[in-house]
C-alpha positions as CSV (number, residue, x, y, z in Angstrom):
1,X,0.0,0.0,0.0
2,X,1.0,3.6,0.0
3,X,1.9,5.2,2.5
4,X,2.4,8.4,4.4
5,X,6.6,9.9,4.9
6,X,7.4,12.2,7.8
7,X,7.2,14.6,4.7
8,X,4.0,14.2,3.7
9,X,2.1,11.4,1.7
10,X,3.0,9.6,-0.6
11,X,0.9,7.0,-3.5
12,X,-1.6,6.9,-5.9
13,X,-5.4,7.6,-5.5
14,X,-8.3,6.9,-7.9
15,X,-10.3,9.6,-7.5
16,X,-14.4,9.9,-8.6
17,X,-14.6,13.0,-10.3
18,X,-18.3,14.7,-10.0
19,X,-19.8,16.6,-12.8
20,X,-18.9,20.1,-12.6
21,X,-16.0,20.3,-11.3
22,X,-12.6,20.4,-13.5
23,X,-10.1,17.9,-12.8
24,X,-7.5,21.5,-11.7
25,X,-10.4,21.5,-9.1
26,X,-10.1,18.1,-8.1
27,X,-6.0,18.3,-7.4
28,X,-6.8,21.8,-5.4
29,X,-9.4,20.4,-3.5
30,X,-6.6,17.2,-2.7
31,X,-4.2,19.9,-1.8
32,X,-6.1,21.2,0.7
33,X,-7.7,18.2,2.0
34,X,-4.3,16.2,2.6
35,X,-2.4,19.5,3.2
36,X,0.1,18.5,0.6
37,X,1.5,20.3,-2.5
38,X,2.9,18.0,-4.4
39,X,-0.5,16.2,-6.1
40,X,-1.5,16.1,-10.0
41,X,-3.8,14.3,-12.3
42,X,-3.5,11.2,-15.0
43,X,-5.7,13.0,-17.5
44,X,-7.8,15.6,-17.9
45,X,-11.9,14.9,-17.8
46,X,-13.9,18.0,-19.1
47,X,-16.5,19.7,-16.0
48,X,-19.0,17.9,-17.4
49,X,-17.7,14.9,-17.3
50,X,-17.6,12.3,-14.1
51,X,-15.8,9.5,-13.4
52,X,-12.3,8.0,-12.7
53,X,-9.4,10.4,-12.3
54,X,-6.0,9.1,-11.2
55,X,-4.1,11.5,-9.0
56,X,-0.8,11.1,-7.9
57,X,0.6,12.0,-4.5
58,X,4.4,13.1,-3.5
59,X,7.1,12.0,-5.4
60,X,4.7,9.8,-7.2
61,X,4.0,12.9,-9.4
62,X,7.1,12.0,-11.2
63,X,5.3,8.9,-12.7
64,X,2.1,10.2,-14.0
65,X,3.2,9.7,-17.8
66,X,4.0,5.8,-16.5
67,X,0.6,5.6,-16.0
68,X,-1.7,2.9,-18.3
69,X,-3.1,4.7,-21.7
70,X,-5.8,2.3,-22.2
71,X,-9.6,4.3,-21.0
72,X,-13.2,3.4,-20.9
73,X,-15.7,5.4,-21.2
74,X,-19.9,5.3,-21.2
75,X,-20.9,8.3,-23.0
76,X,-24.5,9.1,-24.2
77,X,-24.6,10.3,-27.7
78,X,-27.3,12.6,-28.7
79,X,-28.8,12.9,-32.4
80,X,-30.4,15.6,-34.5
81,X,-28.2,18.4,-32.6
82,X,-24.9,19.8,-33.0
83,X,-23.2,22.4,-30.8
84,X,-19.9,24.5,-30.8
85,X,-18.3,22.5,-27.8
86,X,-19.6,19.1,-29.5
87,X,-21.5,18.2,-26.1
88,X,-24.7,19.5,-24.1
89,X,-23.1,22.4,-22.5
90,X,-22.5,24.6,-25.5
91,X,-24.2,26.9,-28.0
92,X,-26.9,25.3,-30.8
93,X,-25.6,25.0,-34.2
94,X,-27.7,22.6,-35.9
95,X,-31.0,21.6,-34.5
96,X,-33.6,18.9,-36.4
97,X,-35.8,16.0,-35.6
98,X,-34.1,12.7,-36.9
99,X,-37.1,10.0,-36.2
100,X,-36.3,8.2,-39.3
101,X,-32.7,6.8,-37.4
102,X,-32.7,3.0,-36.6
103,X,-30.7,1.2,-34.2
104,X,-29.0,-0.6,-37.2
105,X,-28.2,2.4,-38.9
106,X,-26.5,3.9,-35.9
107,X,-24.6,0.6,-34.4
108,X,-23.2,0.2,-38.7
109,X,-22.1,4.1,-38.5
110,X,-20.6,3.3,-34.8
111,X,-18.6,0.4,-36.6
112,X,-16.9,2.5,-38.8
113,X,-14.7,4.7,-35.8
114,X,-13.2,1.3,-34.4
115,X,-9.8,1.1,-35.0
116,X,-6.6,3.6,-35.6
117,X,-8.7,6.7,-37.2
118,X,-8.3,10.5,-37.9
119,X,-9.9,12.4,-35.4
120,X,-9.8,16.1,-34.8
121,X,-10.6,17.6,-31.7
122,X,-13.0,19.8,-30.4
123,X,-13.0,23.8,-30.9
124,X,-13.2,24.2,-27.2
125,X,-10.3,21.7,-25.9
126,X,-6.9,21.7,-24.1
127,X,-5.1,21.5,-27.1
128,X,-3.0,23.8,-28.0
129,X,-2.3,26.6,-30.8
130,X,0.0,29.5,-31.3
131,X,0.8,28.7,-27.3
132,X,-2.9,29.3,-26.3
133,X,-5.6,26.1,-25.3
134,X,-8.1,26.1,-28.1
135,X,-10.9,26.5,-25.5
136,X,-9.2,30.2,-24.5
137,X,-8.7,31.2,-28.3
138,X,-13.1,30.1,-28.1
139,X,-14.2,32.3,-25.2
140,X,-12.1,35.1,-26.4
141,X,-13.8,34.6,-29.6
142,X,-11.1,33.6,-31.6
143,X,-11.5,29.9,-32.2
144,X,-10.5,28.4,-35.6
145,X,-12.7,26.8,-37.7
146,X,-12.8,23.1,-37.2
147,X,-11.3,22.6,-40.7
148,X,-8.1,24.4,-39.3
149,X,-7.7,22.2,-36.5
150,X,-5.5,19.6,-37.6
151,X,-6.6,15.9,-36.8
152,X,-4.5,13.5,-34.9
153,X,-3.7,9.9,-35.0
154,X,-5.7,8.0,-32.3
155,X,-7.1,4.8,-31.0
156,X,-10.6,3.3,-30.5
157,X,-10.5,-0.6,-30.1
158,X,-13.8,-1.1,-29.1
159,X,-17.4,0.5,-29.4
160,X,-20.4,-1.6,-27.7
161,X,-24.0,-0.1,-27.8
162,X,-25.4,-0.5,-24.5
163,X,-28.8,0.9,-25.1
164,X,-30.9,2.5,-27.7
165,X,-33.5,5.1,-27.7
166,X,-34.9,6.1,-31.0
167,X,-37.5,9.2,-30.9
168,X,-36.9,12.6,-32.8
169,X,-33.8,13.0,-30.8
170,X,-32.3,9.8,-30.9
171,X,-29.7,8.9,-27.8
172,X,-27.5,5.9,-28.1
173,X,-25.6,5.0,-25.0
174,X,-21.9,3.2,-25.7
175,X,-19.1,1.7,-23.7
176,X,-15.8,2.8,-25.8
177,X,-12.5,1.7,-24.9
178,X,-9.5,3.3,-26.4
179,X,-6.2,4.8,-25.9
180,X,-5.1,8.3,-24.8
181,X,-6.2,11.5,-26.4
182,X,-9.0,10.1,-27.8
183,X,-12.1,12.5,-27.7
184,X,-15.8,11.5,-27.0
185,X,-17.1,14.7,-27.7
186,X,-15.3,13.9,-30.9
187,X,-16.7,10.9,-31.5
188,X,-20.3,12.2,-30.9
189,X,-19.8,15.0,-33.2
190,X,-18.2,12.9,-35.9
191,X,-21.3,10.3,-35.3
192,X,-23.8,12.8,-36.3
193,X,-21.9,13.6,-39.4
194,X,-21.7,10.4,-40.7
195,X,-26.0,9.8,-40.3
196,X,-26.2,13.5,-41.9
197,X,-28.0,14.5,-38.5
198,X,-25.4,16.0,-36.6
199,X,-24.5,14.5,-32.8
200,X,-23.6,15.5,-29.6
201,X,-22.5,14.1,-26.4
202,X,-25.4,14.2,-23.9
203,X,-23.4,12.1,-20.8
204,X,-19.7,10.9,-20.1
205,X,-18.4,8.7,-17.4
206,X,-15.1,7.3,-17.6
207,X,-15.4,4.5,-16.1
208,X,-11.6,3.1,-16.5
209,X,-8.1,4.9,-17.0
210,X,-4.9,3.0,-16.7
211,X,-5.7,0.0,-14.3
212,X,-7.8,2.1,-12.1
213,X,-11.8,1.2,-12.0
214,X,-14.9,3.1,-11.6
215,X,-15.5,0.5,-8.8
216,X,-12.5,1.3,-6.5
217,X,-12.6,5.0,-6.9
218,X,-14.1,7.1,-3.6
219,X,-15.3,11.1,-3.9
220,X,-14.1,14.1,-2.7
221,X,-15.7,13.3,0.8
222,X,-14.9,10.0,1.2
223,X,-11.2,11.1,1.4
224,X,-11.5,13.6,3.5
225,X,-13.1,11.2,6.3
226,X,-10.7,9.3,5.7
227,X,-7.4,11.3,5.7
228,X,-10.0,13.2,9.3
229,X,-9.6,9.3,10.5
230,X,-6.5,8.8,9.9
231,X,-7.4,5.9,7.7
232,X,-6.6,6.5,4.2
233,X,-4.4,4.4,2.3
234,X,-2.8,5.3,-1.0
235,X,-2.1,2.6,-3.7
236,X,1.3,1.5,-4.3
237,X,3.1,2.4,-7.5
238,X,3.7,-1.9,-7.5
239,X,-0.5,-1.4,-8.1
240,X,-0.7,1.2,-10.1
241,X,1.9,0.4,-12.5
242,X,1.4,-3.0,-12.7
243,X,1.1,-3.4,-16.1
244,X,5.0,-2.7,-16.1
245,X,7.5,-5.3,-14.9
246,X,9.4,-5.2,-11.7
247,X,13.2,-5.7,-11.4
248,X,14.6,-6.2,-7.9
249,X,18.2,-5.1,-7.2
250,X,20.7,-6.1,-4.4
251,X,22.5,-3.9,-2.5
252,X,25.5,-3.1,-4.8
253,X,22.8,-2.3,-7.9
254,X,20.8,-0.3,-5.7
255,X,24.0,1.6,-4.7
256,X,24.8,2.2,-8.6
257,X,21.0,2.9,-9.2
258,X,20.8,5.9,-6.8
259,X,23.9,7.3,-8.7
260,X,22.6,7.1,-11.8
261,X,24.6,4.4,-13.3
262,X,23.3,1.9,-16.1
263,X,22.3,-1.9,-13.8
264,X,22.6,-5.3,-15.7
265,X,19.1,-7.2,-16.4
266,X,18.9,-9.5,-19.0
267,X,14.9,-9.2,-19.3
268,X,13.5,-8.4,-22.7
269,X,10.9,-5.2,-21.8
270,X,10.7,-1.7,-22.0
271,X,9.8,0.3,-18.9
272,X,10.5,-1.7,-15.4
273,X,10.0,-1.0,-11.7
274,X,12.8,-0.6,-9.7
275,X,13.1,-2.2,-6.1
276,X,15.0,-3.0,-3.9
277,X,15.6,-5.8,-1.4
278,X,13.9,-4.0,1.8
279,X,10.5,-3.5,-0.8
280,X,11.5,0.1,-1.2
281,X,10.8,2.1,-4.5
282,X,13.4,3.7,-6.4
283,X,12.1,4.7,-9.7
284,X,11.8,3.8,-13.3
285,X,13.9,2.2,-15.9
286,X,14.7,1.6,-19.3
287,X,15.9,-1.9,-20.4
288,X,18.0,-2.1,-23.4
289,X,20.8,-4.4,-24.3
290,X,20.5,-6.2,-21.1
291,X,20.8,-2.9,-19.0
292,X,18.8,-0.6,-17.0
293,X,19.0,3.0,-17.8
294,X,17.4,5.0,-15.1
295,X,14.7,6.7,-16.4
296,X,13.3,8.4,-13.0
297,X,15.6,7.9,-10.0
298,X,13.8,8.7,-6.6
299,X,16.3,10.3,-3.6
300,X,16.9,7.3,-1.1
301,X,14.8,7.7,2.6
302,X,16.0,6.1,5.2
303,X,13.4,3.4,6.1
């Protein structure tokens, strides 16, 4: 488990997110709550949004972009309506009955985003342009035209319809799993504009990010009884980085490690966890050629 240094604490934490807050809000609220400074986020979720948020705690901050890619997401598509931010919260563009939509139609459409794709992102976004966030260029009224946004390279590997509700605004309800920087709002948009009917996202839950689970994720208040109580434990990076292999050095190698020196492995993977023989984290590697090359290297603590 994680645990909590003389300096402060020290883990991971998978976080519910509530609708309405912004995931900035989420690590100030942390801040304050555990009294520590040193706390970010494994990937943004727009205010509208809910759902799973990885947060990292202390020196754990170091190894957000160690994290898993891989996301899930339940999202509820709305048809017949497009809007400027691609979901609910923004300003009509397009508004039209579209009774004449069936289920097969829709799931065949769906179909057609599964796999590596094209996607361009939303006019109001984090990405950047001309070292501004797209969704400051919008409110200042200078967003580009989505035609001048270019469209990146991403990953959907699965789309399953979980529920279908035809009417003269249609709403489909999908679980998608994909890989980072992949945009729902996207995805509902770019639905729409394949039925000619224009879409919009209506709801979004992540309900997966990395190996963290909707399931094992607690609020905002459920951590703050707990760190009240005394009672909260953090996940280990062994948890939360699971899905990377873990190399355990003896006492010479862990010597070499803390200097920054190269440590023999002869394992075949990429990124590795590095322990020690008293269970104590010391960072992140790189294997090549049968050596380590330390990617992060965390200060030693006594303990």
């Amino acid at each position: 488990m994680g645990k909590r240094k003389a300096s402060g604490w020290e883990g991971f934490l998978n976080l519910y997110k509530p609708m309405g807050m912004t995931s900035h809000d989420c690590v100030g609220a942390m801040r304050r709550i555990m009294h520590e400074r040193r706390i970010g986020h494994g990937g943004t979720l727009d205010p509208a949004a809910m759902g799973v948020l990885p947060l990292a705690v202390g020196r754990m901050t170091r190894l957000l972009r160690f994290l898993g890619e891989n996301k899930r997401y339940r999202a509820t598509i709305r048809l017949g309506v497009a809007t400027d931010t691609d979901d609910l919260e923004g300003t009509i563009l397009y508004q039209a009955p579209a009774p004449h939509l069936t289920f097969d139609q829709v799931r065949a459409a769906l179909g057609t985003f599964e796999g590596t794709i094209e996607q361009t992102p939303p006019r109001f976004s984090a990405i950047r342009r001309d070292g501004k966030h797209l969704y400051e260029l919008a409110r200042s009224g200078e967003a580009p035209a989505l035609e001048d946004i270019a469209a990146r390279q991403v990953r959907i590997d699965q789309i399953m319809v979980l529920e279908w509700r035809g009417g003269d605004y249609p709403e489909v309800m999908v679980d998608v799993a994909c890989g980072s920087g992949t945009y729902i709002r996207s995805l509902a948009r770019d639905l729409g504009s394949a039925l000619g009917c224009g879409g919009t996202l209506a709801r979004l839950v992540r309900t997966a990010s990395g190996l963290f689970g909707i399931e094992d994720s607690c609020d905002l208040e459920t951590v703050r009884t707990q760190v009240e109580d005394r009672t909260l434990s953090l996940i280990s990076p062994r948890v939360a980085l699971a899905h990377l292999p873990v190399v355990c050095l003896d006492a010479l190698d862990s010597e070499a490690w803390h200097f920054g020196q190269q440590v023999f492995w002869a394992g075949e993977a990429h990124y590795v966890q590095v322990w020690d023989a008293q269970d104590r984290f010391l960072g992140i590697g790189l294997s090549t050629c049968q050596k380590i090359q330390p990617v992060v290297v965390l200060a030693q603590e006594p303990g």
